[in-house]
C-alpha positions as CSV (number, residue, x, y, z in Angstrom):
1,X,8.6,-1.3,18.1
2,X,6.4,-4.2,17.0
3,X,2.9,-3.7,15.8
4,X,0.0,-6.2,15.0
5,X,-2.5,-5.5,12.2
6,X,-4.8,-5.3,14.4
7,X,-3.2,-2.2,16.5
8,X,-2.2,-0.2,13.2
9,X,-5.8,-0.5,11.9
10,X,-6.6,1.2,15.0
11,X,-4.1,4.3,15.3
12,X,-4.8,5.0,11.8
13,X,-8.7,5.1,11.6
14,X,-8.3,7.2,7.7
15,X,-7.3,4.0,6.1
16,X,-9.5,0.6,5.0
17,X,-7.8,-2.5,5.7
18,X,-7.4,-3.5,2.4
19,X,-5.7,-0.3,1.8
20,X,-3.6,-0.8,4.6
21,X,-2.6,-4.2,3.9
22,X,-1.6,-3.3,0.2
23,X,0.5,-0.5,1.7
24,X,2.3,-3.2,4.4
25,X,3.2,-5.7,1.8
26,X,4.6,-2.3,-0.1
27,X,7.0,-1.6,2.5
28,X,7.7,-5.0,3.1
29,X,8.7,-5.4,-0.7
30,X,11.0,-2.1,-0.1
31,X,12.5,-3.5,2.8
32,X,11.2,-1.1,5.1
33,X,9.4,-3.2,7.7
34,X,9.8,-6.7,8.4
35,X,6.7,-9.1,8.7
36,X,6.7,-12.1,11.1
37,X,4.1,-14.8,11.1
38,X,3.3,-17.4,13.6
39,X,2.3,-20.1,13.0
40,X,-0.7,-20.1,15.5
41,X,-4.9,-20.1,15.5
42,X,-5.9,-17.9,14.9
43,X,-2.8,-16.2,12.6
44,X,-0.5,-14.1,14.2
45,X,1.6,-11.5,12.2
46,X,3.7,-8.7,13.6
47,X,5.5,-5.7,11.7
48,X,8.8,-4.0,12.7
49,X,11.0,-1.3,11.0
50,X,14.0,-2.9,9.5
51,X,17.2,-0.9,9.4
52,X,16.2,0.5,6.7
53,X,13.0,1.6,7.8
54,X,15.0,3.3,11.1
55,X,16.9,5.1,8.6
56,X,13.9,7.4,7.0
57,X,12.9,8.2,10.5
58,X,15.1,11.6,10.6
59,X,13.8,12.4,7.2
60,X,10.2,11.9,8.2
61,X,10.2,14.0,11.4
62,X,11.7,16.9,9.1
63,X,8.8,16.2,6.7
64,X,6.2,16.7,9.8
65,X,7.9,19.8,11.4
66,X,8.0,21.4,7.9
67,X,4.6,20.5,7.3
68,X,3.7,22.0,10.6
69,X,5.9,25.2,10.7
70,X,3.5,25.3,7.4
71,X,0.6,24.7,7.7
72,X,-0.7,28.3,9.1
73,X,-3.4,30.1,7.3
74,X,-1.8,32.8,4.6
């Protein structure tokens, strides 16, 4: 879906927002999410997954059910 700076600096609470903004205009440069601004006071951007972007999905779900399967203590 779409997601304002705003909301993503709140789901993930482990990252600054500068660190966060470097990593958007990351993805945007790899064509993973798209960035829309309006034009508006005060600025409005949204992010969205591009195709590309819905295409890693698969791969990171495997990632997290590996990591989870695990992650149990040895």
């Amino acid at each position: 879906g779409i997601n304002r700076f705003g909301n993503l600096t709140r789901q993930i609470t482990s990252i600054s927002k500068n660190m966060l903004t470097k990593q958007l205009r990351q993805l945007e440069r790899d064509k993973i999410i798209n960035r829309k601004i309006y034009a508006e006071i005060p600025p409005r951007v949204e992010y969205s997954l591009t195709k590309k972007g819905d295409s890693i999905i698969p791969i990171l779900e495997c990632l997290k059910r590996w990591g989870m399967d695990n992650n149990k203590p040895l």
